[in-house]
C-alpha atoms as one frame of an Amber mdcrd trajectory, in Angstrom:
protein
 -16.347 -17.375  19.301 -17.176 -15.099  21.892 -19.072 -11.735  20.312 -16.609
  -9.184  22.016 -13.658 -10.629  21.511 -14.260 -10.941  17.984 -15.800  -7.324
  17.551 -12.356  -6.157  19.163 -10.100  -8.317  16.697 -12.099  -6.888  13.677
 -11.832  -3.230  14.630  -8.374  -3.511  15.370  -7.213  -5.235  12.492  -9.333
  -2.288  10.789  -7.178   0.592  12.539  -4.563  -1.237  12.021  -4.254  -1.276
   8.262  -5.823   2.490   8.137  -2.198   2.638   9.549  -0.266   0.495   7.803
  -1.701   2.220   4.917  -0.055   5.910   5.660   3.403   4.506   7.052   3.583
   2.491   3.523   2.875   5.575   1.500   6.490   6.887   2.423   5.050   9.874
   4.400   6.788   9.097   7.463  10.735   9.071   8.432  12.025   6.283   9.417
  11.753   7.247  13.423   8.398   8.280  13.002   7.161   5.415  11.482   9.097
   3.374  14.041   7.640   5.498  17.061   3.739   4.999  15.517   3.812   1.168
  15.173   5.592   1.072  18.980   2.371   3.354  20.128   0.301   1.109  18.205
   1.082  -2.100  19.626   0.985  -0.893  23.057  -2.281   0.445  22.037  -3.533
  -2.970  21.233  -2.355  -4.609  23.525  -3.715  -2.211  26.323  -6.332  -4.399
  28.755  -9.549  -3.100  30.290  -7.981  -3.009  33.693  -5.272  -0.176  33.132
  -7.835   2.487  32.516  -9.020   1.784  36.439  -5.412   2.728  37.587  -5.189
   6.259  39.016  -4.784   9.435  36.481  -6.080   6.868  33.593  -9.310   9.239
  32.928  -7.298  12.294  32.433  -4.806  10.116  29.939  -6.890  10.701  26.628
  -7.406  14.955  27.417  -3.677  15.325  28.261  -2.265  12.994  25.185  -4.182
  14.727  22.612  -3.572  18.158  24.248   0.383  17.208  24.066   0.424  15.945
  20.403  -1.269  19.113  19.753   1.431  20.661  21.166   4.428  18.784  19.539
   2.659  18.904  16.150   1.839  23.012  16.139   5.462  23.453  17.290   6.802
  21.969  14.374   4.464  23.834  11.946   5.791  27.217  13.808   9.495  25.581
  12.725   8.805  25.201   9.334   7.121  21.841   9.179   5.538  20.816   6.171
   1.684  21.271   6.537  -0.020  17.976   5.081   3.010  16.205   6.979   1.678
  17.504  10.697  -1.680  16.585   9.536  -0.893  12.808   8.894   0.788  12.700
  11.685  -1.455  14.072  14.231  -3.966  11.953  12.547  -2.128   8.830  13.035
  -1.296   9.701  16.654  -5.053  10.174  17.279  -6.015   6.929  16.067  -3.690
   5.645  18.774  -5.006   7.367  21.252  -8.450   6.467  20.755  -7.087   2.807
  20.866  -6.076   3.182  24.327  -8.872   4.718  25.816 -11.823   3.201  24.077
 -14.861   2.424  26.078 -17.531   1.221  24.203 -19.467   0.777  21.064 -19.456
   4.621  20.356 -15.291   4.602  20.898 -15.068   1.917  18.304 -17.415   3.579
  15.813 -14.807   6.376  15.677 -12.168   3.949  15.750 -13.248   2.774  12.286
 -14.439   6.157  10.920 -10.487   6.975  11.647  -9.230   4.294   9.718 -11.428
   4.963   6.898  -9.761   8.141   7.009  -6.029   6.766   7.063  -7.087   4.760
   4.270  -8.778   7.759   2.016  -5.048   9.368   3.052  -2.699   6.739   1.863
  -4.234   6.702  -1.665  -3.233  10.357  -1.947   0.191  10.273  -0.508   1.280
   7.037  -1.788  -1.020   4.545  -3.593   2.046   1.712  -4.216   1.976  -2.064
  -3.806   1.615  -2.073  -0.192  -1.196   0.200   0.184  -2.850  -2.137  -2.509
  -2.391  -4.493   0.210  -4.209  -2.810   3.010  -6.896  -1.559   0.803  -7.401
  -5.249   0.607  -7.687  -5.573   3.618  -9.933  -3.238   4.868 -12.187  -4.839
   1.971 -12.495  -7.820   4.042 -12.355  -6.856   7.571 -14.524  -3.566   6.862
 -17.768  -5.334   6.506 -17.620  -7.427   9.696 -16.247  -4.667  11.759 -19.021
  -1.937  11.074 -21.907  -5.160  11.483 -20.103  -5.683  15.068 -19.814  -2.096
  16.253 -23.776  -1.204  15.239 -24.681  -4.677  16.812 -22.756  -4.075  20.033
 -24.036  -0.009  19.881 -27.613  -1.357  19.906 -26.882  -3.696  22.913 -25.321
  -0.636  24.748 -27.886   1.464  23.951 -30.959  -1.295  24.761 -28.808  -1.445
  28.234 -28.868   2.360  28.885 -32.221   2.501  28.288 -33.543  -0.603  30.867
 -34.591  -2.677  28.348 -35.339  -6.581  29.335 -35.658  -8.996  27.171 -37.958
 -11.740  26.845 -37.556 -13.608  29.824 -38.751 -10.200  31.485 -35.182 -10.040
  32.751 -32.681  -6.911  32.406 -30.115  -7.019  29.462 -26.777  -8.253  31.097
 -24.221  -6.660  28.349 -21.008  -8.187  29.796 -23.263 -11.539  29.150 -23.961
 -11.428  25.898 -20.404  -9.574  24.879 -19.136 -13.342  26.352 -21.847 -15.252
  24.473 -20.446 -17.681  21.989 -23.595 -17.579  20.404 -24.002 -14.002  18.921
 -21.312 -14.538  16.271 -20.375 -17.444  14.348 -18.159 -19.042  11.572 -21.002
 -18.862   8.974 -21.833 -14.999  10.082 -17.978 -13.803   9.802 -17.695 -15.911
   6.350 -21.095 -14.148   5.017 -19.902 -10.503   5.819 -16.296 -10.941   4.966
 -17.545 -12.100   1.784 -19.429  -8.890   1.147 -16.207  -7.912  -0.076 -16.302
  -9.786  -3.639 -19.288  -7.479  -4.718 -17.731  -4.590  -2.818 -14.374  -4.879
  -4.748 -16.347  -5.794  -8.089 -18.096  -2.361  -7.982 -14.858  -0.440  -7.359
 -13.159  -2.535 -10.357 -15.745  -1.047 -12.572 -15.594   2.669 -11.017 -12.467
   2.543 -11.884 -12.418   0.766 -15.188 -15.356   3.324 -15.885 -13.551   6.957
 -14.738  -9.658   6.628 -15.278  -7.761   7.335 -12.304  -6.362  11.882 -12.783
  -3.664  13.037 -10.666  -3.576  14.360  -7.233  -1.774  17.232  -7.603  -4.054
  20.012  -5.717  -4.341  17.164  -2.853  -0.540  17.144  -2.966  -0.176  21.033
  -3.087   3.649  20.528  -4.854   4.781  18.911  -1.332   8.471  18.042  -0.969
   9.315  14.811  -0.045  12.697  13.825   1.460  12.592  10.349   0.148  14.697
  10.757  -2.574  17.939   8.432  -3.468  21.310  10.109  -3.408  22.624   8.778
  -6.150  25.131  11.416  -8.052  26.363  14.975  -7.548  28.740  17.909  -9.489
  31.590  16.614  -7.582  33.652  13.235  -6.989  36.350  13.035  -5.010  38.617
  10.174  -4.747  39.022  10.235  -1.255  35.482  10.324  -0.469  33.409   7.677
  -2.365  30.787   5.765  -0.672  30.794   2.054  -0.748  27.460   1.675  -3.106
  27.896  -1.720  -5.240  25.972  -3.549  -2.213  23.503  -1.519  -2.509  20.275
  -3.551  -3.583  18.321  -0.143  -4.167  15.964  -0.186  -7.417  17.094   3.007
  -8.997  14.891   2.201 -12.163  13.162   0.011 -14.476  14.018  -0.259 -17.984
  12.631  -2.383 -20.967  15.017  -2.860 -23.833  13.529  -3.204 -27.354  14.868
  -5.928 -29.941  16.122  -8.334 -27.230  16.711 -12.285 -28.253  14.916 -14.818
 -26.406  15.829 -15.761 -24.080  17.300 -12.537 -23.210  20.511 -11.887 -21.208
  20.404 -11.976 -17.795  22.711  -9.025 -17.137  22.758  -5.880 -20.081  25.328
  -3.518 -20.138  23.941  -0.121 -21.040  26.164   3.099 -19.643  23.535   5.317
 -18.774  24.796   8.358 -18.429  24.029  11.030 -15.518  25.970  13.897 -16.027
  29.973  14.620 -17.387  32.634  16.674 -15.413  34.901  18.443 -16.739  37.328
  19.632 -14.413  40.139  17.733 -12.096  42.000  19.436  -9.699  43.876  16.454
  -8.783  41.842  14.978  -6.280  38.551  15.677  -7.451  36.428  16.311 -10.543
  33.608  19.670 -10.512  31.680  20.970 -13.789  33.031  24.498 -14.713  29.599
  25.108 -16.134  26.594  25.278 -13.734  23.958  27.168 -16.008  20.725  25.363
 -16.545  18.179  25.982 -19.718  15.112  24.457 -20.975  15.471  21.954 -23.184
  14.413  22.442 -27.146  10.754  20.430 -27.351   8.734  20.054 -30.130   5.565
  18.112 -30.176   7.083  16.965 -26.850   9.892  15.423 -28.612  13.401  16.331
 -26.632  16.118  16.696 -28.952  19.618  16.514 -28.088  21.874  17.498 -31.057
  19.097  15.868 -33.329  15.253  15.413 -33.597  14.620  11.482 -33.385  13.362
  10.049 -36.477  10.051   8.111 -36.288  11.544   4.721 -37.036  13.877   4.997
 -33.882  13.710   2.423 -31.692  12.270   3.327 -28.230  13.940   2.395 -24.553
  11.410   2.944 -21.756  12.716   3.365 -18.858  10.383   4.147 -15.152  12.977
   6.323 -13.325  12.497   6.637  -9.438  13.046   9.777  -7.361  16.802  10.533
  -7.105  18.815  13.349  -6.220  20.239  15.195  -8.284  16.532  14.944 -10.320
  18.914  13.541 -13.576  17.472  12.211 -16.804  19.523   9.171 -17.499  20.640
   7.948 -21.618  22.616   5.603 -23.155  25.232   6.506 -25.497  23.567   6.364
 -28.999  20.107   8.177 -27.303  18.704  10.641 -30.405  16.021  12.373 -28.390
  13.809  11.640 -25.110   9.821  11.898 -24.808   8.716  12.401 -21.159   5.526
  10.312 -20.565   3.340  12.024 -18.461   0.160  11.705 -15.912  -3.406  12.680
 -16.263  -3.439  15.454 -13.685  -6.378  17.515 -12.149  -5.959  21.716 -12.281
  -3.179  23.774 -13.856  -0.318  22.109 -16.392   1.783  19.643 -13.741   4.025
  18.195 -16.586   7.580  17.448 -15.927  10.010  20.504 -17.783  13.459  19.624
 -19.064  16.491  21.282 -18.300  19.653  21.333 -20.527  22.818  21.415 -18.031
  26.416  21.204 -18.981  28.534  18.298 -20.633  25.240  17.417 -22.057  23.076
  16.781 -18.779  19.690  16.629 -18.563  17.498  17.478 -15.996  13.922  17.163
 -14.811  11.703  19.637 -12.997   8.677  17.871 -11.728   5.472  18.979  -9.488
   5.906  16.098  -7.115   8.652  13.262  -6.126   7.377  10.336  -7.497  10.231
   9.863  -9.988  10.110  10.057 -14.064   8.336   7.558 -16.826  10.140   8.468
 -20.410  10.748   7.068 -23.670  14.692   7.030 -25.680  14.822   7.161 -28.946
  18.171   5.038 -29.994  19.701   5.776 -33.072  19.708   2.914 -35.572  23.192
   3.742 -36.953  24.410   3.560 -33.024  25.770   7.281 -33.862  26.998   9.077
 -30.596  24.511  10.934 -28.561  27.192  14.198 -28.864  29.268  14.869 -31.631
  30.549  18.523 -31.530  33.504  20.350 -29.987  34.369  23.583 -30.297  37.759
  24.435 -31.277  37.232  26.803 -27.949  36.200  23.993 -25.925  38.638  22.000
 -26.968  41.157  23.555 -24.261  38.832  22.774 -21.438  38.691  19.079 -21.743
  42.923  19.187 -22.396  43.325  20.954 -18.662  45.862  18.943 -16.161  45.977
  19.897 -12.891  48.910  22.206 -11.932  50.269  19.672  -9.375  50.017  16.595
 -11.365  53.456  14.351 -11.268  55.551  13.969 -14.311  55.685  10.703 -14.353
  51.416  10.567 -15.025  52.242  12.313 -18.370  55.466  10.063 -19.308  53.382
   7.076 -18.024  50.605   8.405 -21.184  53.064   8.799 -23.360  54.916   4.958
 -23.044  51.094   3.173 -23.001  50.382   5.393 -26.834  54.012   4.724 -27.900
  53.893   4.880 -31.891  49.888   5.608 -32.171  48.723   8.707 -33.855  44.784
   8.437 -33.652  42.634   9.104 -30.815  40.688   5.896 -31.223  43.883   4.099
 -31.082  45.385   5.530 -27.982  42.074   5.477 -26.345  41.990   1.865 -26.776
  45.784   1.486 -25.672  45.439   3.045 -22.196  42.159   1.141 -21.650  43.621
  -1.838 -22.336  46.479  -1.461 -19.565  44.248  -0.344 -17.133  42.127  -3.309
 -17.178  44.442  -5.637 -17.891  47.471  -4.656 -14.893  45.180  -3.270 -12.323
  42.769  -4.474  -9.699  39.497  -3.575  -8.442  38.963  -2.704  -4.892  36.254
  -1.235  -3.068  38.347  -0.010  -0.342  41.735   1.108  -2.005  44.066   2.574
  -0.177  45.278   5.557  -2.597  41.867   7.535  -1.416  43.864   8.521   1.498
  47.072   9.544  -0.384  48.067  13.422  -0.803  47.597  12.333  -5.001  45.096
   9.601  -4.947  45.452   9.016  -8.934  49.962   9.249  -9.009  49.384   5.995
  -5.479  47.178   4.414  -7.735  48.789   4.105 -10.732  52.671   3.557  -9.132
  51.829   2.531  -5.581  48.844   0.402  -4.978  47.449  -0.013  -8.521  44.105
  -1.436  -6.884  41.168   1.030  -6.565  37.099   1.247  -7.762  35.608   2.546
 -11.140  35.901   6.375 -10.229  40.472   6.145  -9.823  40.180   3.678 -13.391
  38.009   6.539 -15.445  40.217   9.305 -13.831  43.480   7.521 -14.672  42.145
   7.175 -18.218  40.572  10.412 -18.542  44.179  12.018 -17.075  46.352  10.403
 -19.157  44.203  10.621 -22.761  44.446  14.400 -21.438  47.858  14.240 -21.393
  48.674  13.128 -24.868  46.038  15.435 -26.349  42.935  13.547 -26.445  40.439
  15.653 -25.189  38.066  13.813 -22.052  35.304  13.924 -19.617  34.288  12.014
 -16.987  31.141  10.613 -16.970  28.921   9.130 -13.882  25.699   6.981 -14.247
  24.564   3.602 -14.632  26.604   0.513 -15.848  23.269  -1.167 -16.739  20.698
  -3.666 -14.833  19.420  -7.174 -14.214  16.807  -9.008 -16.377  13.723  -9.561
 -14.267  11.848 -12.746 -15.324   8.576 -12.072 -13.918   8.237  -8.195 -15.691
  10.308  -8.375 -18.682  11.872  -5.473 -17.826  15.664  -4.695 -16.404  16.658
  -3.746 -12.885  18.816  -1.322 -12.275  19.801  -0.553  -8.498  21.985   1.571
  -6.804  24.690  -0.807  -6.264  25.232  -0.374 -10.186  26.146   3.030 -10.460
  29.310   3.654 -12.250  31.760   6.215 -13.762  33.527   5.881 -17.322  35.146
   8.039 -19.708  33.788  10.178 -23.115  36.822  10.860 -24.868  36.226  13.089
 -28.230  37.304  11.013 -31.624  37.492  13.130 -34.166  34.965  12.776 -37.329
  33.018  10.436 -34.714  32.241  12.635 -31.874  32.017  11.672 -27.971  32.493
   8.093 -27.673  32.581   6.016 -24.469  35.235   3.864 -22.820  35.423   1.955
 -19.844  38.748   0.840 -18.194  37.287  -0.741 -14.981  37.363  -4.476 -15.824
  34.222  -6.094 -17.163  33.623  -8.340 -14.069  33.626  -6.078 -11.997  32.074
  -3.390 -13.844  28.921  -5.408 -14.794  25.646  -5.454 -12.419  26.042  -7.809
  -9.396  22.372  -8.457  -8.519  21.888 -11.895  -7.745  20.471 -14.105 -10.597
  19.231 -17.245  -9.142  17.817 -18.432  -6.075  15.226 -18.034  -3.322  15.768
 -14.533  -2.474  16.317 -13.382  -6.085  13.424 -14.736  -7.389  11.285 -13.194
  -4.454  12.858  -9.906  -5.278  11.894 -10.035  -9.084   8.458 -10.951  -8.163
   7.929  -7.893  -5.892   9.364  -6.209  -8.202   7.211  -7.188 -10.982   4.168
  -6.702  -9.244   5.113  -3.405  -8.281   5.702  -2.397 -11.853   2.293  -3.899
 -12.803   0.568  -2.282  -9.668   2.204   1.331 -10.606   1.198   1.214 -14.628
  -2.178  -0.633 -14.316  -3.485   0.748 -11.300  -1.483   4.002 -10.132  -0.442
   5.615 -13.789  -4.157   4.183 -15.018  -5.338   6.879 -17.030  -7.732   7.725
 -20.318  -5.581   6.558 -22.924  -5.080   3.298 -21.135  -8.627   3.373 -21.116
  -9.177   3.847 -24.454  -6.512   1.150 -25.002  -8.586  -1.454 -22.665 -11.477
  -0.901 -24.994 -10.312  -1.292 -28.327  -8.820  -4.651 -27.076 -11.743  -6.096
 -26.514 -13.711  -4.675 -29.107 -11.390  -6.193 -31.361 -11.700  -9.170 -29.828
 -14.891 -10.011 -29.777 -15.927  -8.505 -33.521 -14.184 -10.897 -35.268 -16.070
 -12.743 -37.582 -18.171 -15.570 -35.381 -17.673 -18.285 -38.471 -14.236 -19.033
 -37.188 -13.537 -21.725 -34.109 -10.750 -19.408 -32.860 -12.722 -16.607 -32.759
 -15.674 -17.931 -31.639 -14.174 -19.623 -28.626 -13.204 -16.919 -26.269 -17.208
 -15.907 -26.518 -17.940 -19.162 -25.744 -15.292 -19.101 -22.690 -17.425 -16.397
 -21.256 -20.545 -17.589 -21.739 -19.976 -20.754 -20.303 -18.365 -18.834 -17.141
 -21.445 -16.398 -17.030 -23.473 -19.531 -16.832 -21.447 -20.986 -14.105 -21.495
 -18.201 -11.451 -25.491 -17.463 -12.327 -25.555 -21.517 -11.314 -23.906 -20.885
  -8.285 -25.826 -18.210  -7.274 -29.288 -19.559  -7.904 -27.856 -22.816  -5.933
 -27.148 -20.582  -3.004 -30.226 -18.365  -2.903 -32.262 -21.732  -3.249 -29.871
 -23.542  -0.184 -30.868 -19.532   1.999 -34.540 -19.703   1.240 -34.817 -23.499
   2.467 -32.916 -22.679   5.538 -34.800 -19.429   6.703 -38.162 -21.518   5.983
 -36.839 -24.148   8.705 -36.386 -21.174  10.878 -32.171 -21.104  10.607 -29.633
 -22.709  13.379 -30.020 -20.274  15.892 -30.018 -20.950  19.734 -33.773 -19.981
  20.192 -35.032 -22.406  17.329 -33.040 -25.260  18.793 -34.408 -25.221  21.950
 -37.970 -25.188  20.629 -37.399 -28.297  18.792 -37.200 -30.357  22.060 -40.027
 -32.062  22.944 -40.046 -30.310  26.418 -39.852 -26.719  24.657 -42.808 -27.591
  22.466 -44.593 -28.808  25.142 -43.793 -25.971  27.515 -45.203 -23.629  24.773
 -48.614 -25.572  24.473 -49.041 -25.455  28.290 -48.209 -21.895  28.026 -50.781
 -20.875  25.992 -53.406 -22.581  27.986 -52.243 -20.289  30.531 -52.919 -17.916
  28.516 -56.597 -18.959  27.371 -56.865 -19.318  31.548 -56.286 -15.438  32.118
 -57.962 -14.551  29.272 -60.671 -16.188  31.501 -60.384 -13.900  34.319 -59.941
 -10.931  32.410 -55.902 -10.234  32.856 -54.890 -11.176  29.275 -50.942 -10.670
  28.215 -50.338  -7.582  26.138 -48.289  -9.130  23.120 -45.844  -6.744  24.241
 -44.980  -8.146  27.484 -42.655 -10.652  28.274 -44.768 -13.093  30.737 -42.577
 -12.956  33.872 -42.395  -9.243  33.525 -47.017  -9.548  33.115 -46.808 -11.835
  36.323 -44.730  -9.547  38.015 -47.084  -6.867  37.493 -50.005  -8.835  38.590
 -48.232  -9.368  42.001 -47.424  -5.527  42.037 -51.502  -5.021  42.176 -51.944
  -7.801  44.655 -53.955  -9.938  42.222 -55.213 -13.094  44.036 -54.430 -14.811
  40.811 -50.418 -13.441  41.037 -48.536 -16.166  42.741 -50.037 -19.146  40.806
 -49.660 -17.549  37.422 -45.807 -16.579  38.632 -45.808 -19.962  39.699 -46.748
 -21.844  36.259 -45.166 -18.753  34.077 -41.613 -20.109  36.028 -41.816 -23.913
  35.289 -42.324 -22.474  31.407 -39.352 -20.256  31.057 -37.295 -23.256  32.465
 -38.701 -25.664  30.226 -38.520 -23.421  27.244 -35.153 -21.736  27.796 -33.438
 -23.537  30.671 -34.005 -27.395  29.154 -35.661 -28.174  32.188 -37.587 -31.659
  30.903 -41.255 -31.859  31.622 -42.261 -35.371  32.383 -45.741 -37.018  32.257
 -46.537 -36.069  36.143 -45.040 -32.222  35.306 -47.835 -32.193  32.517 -50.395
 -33.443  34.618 -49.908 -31.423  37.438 -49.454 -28.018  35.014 -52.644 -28.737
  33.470 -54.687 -29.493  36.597 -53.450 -26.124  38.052 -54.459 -23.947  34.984
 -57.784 -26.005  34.758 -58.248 -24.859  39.157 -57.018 -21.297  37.903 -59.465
 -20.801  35.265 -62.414 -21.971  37.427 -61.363 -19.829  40.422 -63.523 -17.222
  41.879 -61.474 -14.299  41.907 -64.750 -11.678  42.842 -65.267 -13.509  46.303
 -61.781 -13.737  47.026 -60.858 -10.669  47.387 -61.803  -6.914  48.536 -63.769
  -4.673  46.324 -60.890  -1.976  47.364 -58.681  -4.414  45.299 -60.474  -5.474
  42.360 -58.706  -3.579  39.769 -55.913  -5.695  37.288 -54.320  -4.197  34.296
 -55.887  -4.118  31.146 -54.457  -4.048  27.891 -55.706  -0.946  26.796 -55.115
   0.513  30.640 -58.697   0.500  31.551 -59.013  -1.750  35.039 -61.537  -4.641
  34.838 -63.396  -6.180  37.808
């Protein structure tokens, strides 16, 4: 493998997932993260020979100056600060990509992506940043061996080094050379990354992970989901049941094994109150703070300790909701470890009995629901004043909607009972459709229950909700989730996008707000896949991206705590017992394994540097001509010793018989002579047969007796001397 091309692939892979790293933290929109990987494959992929084409050298000035440019005209727009920042940074790294010359180039090449990397932890820290981090481990070690081996080369080069041939050091040569790097060297630093990554395990075992929220500075992000609002209107829903989305995780307590693969829960959003015959609003926009004691939420009730508890890992949407089920009894917000001033999320009490969440940053909500045991409703009240508000029609709405109420609840009395007439019809005589046609009609909800009768969840609750209205059952209509998909992998349920929903809260009297759903079961149930390739890739990722965010990302001092207890009481259980006694045993035996292994190896590296290791140099001196060449070399040696013009240790010995011929030494052209048939014996596996040997030695023998006094003038009789002192 050719030492260049190698130190390239290593340093861009390195840049490359410094890069990765920041575009998989979110930061980015979608067209900037599109426009940085286009500059960075062009980037890569730029050869040596484009920086020779005219106006190349002034490329790098003018491409930083015009970033700089873009970048402080968006901060004088309005530009969020640590958003320019990235992205300059980002756009730098490609630059430097592009117009790299040299060790020194890739130096700050890596220092770059170090950077990018030390940036993604703080702006997003997910599953694919896990990923590059990774990968830097790996790649990180090689790269910064390469770029100080090839910076020592450059730098030997600058200076006129030679090397021990006497001859300059040809850079371009040895950045071909296939014998610089090998497979063994690439395995042995890329494996520096087990210890690396063992030490950061126990860093971070050892000091729990705290918030960034002074890094973050409160930033806004604009990767939220859209996923509700104060206002439907039947002409204007979006198509969302194909949306595949993860809106949130939730893990249901006292499930049966094995549990269902699809749960109906009705998690509810937020209730409107007011139709206008097209389109329901919420008269009442006020927002408080929620009651909280002991950081306990209560909604009409404290929960009781004995409650059972739905967690559920909610990710950023918009509006910033707090999603319950129907029987919820209070809520517990879980919160981060966080560095400087009180960052905890705040509740808000809305309207209709919404919840709300105010939190420092956009990376969603982790909370806890307390269910009530005797399934009593989550709101139980109404007014006598209220009760008009939930009765209201809209001025315009047809006669025959009323006298349509009034045939379905023939003969019933109760408000359970003609709740559970009109649902009934509605599910049973109408059809679900995505893309009814009653949206466009001047009264969507009089086409769709005469004209078309097809249309989606939101014209079925607003039928029902209508027409309870109009026989004096007081309603609301309610938007949220229907419920989720079991995910194998983290025992947990999926709930997307493409499972939001709308029902109807009618008020029962003596049993409060109770929920009712007249869009047919099959269709109002979740639709994520449940079997197959695809599915069971997407419940994997989804797994370990659960696992990655609580174990890594939310890791935190009581987790900590948690981690130690565990195996404290593990391993202080009485040692008289097999089972407790094994999992010691386990470890010991897998202690003694990996000491094994590691003695074995340092034993295998001692034996091999002893034999003086595979390298180029030691096998060419195990050829008989090499060795051979080297004793006939030092009898030169002895020879000039002789005549007083020893070799400095210092000096190669064609660069010592150059320097003899540079004084004119009578000796100079028969030491150049024999110092030539050695370097081509030694180092250019030129053999040395019987005659060779002969003749070599009868030369040195002739040099060694040679009268160099008469041979020359007195004028010339100086030679270097070791110490620089000239001896005749």
């Amino acid at each position: 493998m050719r030492f260049g091309f190698i130190h390239r692939l290593m340093t861009d892979a390195l840049a490359s997932l410094g890069i990765l790293a920041l575009i998989v933290s979110g930061q980015f929109s979608r067209w900037v993260s599109g426009t940085i990987l286009v500059g960075l494959a062009t980037a890569l992929f730029a050869r040596d020979a484009w920086q020779k084409l005219p106006g190349a050298r002034h490329f790098e000035k003018g491409s930083v100056l015009l970033v700089l440019a873009v970048q402080g005209s968006r901060i004088a727009l309005g530009a969020n600060l640590l958003d320019v920042l990235v992205e300059f940074a980002a756009a730098l790294q490609i630059i430097r990509l592009a117009t790299r010359k040299g060790a020194a180039h890739d130096q700050q090449v890596i220092v770059l992506a170090l950077l990018h990397l030390v940036a993604g932890t703080v702006l997003g820290g997910g599953v694919g940043y896990g990923l590059c981090f990774l990968g830097v481990l790996v790649v990180a070690p090689g790269a910064l061996v390469l770029s100080h081996l090839r910076r020592e080369v450059e730098g030997n080069y600058r200076q006129g080094a030679r090397d021990r041939t006497g001859l300059p050091v040809d850079v371009p040569r040895i950045l071909r050379s296939r014998r610089v790097v090998g497979k063994g060297f690439l395995a042995v630093t890329c494996l520096l990354s087990v210890p690396i990554f063992a030490f950061t395990g126990v860093l971070f075992v050892l000091f729990p992970r705290v918030g960034l929220s002074l890094l973050l500075l409160n930033r806004q992000h604009s990767g939220r989901m859209v996923g509700f609002s104060g206002r439907v209107d039947l002409g204007e829903v979006g198509v969302l049941r194909s949306d595949p989305t993860l809106a949130m995780r939730i893990e249901v307590p006292n499930q049966p094994e094995p549990p269902p693969p699809r749960l109906t829960l009705h998690l509810r959003g937020t209730a409107l109150d007011a139709y206008d015959g097209r389109a329901w609003s919420q008269t009442d926009l006020a927002k408080r703070p929620a009651e909280v004691d002991g950081g306990m939420i209560a909604l009409e009730r404290f929960p009781g300790l004995g409650d059972p508890i739905l967690r559920i890992d909610l990710e950023p949407i918009d509006p910033p909701v707090v999603f319950i089920p129907p029987y919820a009894s209070g809520l517990r917000f879980r919160g981060r470890a966080q560095l400087g001033p009180d960052t905890a999320p705040v509740a808000m009490r809305g309207a209709e009995g919404e919840v709300r969440y105010v939190a420092p940053d956009d990376r969603g909500l982790k909370y806890d629901v307390f269910l009530s045991p005797k399934r009593l409703p989550t709101f139980q009240h109404l007014s006598p004043v209220e009760r008009a508000r939930y009765l209201a029609l809209p001025p315009k709405l047809p006669g025959r909607v009323a006298e349509l109420a009034v045939e379905w609840t023939k003969g019933l009395t109760g408000s359970m009972e003609k709740a559970r007439a009109i649902e009934a019809h509605l599910v049973g005589e109408y059809r679900y459709d995505l893309a009814s046609p009653s949206g466009r009609a001047a009264s969507p909800l009089d086409d769709f229950l005469f004209e078309s009768k097809r249309g989606h969840c939101e014209f079925y609750s607003t039928a029902m909700a209508v027409l309870l209205r109009a026989v004096g059952v007081p309603t609301r209509n309610v938007t949220g989730f229907i419920g989720g998909t079991y995910n194998r992998y983290g025992h947990f349920y999926a709930v997307r996008q493409g499972d939001a929903h709308s029902w109807v809260e009618a008020f029962v009297e003596e049993r409060g707000w109770l929920t009712f759903d007249p869009t047919p079961p099959a269709d109002a149930a979740p639709r994520s896949e449940l079997a197959g390739f695809w599915a069971n890739l997407r419940d994997l990722l989804e797994a370990t991206s659960q696992r990655w965010e609580h174990h890594v990302v939310g890791y935190d001092l009581q987790q900590q705590v948690g981690l130690l207890q565990t195996l404290s009481s593990r391993y202080r259980r009485p040692s008289s017992t097999t089972a407790a006694a094994w999992p010691r045993a386990r470890m010991l035996v897998g202690l003694g394994v990996v000491l094994g292994i590691g003695a074995a190896g340092y034993v295998w590296l001692r034996r091999r540097a002893r034999r003086g290791g595979p390298g180029p140099e030691a096998s060419a001196d195990r050829t008989p001509s090499a060795r051979l060449a080297t004793a006939l070399y030092e009898a030169l040696e002895a020879a000039m010793v002789a005549q007083g013009v020893p070799r400095p240790a210092s000096t190669p010995p064609l660069r010592h018989a150059e320097g003899l011929a540079g004084i004119e030494h009578p000796l100079a052209e028969e030491v150049t002579g024999l110092t030539r048939i050695y370097l081509e014996a030694r180092f250019g596996g030129a053999p040395i047969e019987d005659g060779d040997r002969r003749d070599f030695e009868r030369r040195v023998k002739a040099l060694r007796a040679a009268d160099v006094r008469a041979a020359r003038p007195a004028a010339r009789t100086g030679a270097l001397h070791p110490r620089g002192t000239s001896v005749v």
